[in-house]
N, C-alpha and C positions, 0 to 999 in steps of 0.2 A: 486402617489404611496404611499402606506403604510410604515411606518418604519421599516428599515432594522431590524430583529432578528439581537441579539449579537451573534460572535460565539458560547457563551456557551451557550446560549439558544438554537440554535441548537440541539446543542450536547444532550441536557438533552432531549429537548423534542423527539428526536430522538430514544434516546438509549431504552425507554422499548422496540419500536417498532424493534430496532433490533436485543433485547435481544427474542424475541419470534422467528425474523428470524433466529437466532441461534438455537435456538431450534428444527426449521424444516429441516434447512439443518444437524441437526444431523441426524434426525428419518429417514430423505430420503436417506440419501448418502449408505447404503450396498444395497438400490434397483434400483440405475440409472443406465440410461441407455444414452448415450451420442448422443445428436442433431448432425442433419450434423455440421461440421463445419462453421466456420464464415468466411464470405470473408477477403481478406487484411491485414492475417496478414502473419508473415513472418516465423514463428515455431510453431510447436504443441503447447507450451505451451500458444502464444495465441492467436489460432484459436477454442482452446477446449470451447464447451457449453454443459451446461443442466439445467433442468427445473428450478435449483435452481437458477441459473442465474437469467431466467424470472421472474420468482413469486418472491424474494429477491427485485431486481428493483422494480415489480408492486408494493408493497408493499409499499417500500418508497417514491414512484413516489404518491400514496396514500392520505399517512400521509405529502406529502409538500403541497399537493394543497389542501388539508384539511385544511390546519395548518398557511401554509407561501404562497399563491396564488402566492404573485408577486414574490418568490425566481424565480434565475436565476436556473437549474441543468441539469449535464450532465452527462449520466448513459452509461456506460460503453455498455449498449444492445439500446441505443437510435434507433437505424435503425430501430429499431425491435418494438420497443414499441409503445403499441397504446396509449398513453400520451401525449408523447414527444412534438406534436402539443400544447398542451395545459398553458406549460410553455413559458412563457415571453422571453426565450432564453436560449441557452446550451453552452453560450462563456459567456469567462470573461467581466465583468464590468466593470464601469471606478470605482474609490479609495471609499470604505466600499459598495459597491454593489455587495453580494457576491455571487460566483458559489459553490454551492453544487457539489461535484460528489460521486460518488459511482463507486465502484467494486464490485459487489454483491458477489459471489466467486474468490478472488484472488486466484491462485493455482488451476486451474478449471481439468487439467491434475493433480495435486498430489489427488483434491478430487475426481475425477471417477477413479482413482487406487485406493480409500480404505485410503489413506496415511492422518494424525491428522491435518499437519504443510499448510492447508488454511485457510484466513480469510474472513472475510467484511470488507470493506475498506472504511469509507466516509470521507470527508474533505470539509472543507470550505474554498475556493481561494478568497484573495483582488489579486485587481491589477499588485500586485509585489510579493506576498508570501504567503504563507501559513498561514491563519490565523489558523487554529486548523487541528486536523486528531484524528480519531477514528479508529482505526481496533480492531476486535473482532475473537479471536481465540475460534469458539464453542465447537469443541472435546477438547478443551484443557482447558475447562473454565478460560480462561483470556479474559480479552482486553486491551488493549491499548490507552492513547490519551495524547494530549496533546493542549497545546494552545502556541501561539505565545509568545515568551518570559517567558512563567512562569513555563516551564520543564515540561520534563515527566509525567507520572503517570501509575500506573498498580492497577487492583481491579481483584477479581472473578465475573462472570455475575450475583453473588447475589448483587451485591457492586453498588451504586450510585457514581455518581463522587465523589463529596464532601467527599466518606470514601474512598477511592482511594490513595495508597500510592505513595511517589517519586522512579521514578525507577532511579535505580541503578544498569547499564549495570558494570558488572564484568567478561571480558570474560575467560573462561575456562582455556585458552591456548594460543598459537601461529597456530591460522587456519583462512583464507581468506577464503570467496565467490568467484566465478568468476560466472558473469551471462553472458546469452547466446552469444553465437562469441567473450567469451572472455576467453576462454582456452590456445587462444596462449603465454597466459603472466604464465601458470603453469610452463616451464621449468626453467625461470630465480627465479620464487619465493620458489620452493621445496626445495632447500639449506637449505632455512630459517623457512618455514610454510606449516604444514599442509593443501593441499588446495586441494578447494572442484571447480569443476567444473560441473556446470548443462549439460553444453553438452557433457561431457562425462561420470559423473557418476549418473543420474540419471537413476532410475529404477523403474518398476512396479510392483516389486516384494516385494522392501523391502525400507522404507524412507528415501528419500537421504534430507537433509537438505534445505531451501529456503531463500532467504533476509530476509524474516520476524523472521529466527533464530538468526540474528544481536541485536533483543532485548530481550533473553532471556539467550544473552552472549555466543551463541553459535563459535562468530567468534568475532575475534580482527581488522577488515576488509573486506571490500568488493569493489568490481569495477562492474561496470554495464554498456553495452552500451547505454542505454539512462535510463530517471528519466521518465516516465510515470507519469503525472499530480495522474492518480487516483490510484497507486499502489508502482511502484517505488520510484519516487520523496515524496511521503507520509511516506513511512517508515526513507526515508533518512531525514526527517524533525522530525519523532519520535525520530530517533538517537542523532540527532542534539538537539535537546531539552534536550536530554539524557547527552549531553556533546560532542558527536565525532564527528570530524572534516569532513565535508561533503566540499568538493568542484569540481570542474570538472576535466575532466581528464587532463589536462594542470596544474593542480593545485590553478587556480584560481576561486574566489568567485561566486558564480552560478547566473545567469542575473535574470531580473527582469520574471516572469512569463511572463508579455503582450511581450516579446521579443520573447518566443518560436513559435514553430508551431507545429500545429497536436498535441497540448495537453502534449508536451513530455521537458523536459528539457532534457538537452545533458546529455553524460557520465558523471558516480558519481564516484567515491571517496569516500568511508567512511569509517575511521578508529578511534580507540579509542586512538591515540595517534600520535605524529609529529614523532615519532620513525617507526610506521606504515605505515603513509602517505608517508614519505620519500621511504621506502622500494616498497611500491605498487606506488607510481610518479617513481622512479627508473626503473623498472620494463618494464613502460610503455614508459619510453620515453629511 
């Protein structure tokens, strides 16, 4: 087998290609139209598909076997994709053999509403953690990434890494996330925080806020019932690099990736402070 790409290698060789997929899921998104939904999952939010999903994936599915043949990756549309065969495997590795994955549209429901706050999501998994994460906000020209140990970063989709400044999450206020089937923790935290729940105030009408608003300091906190390897658990490792304190809903330090199953680390925890954490571990338990 050939040598593993370095996370950032990845990363760089990836981003024009998904600085262009940026570009099309802008041009597309006021004329879709939404695929049946996708088997298995458990809420609209994510069973929702369209074309950008596919072509986004193909894309990248593309540019690895172009590029990295022997990469391990797992794309969010794998069932679907006629790739998928093609790569070496779509499960984690044993320690520096890395899994690529991709979210081609995170927020697949806020983008067939019309709504800015979706991204692209890709990341690189070792064994135990996270080695890097990209997400790219196209309506909103930012993105996001970071690498393992060396913090955040934030640039405009004109920006290479390397001109990419340290982010610095400042949050607004005193306002929480609560992500899906986790509303029932709104009565005990309203005393204290502004909080936003997906399952009860999201709308198609008008932009309700998502996890990925965690990094532009939209919220001082959030809880989630699971970390999604390629969307949830990515952002709460962007955070995390950011400075806030991610851990699981019991409050302890989140297991090693190869412990999970189905791709998913347990409930998160992420707050930008132990005054935070406290109040949202409170809350829960």
């Amino acid at each position: 087998m050939s040598t593993t790409p370095t996370p950032r290698v990845i990363l760089e060789t990836l981003l024009p290609h998904l600085k262009v997929a940026a570009g099309y899921a802008r041009q597309i998104q006021s004329r879709l139209t939404a695929l049946p939904d996708k088997a298995g999952g458990d809420n609209v939010f994510a069973t929702a598909l369209t074309d950008a999903d596919l072509a986004i994936q193909n894309l990248v599915e593309v540019v690895l076997l172009g590029t990295f043949p022997e990469i391990r990756f797992y794309g969010e549309e794998h069932e679907q994709s006629r790739n998928t065969k093609y790569f070496r495997s779509i499960e984690l590795g044993s320690h520096d053999d890395y899994l690529v994955t991709l979210d081609p549209i995170d927020g697949t429901r806020f983008y067939l509403d019309g709504h800015s706050n979706y991204q692209i999501i890709l990341t690189v998994l070792n064994t135990d953690d996270y080695e890097a994460v990209l997400a790219i906000s196209p309506a909103e020209n930012i993105y996001f990434y970071a690498l393992r140990g060396e913090g955040a970063f934030s640039g405009s989709l004109e920006m290479n890494l390397k001109d990419c400044t340290p982010l610095q999450i400042k949050p607004h206020g005193k306002r929480v996330f609560l992500g899906f089937k986790m509303s029932h923790l709104a009565p005990p935290l309203k005393g204290q925080y502004e909080v936003i729940s997906i399952d009860t105030d999201y709308s198609n009408n008008f932009q309700t806020p998502n996890l990925n608003n965690l990094l532009t300091g939209d919220f001082c906190g959030a809880v989630t019932r699971s970390g999604n390897f390629i969307d949830g658990g990515a952002l709460a490792f962007l955070a995390r690099e950011a400075g806030f304190i991610v851990t699981t809903l019991e409050g302890y330090d989140l297991p090693p990736l190869h412990t999970c199953v189905d791709y998913k680390l347990p409930g998160l925890i992420v707050a930008n402070s132990r005054e935070v954490h406290k109040d949202l571990l409170a809350a829960l338990t």
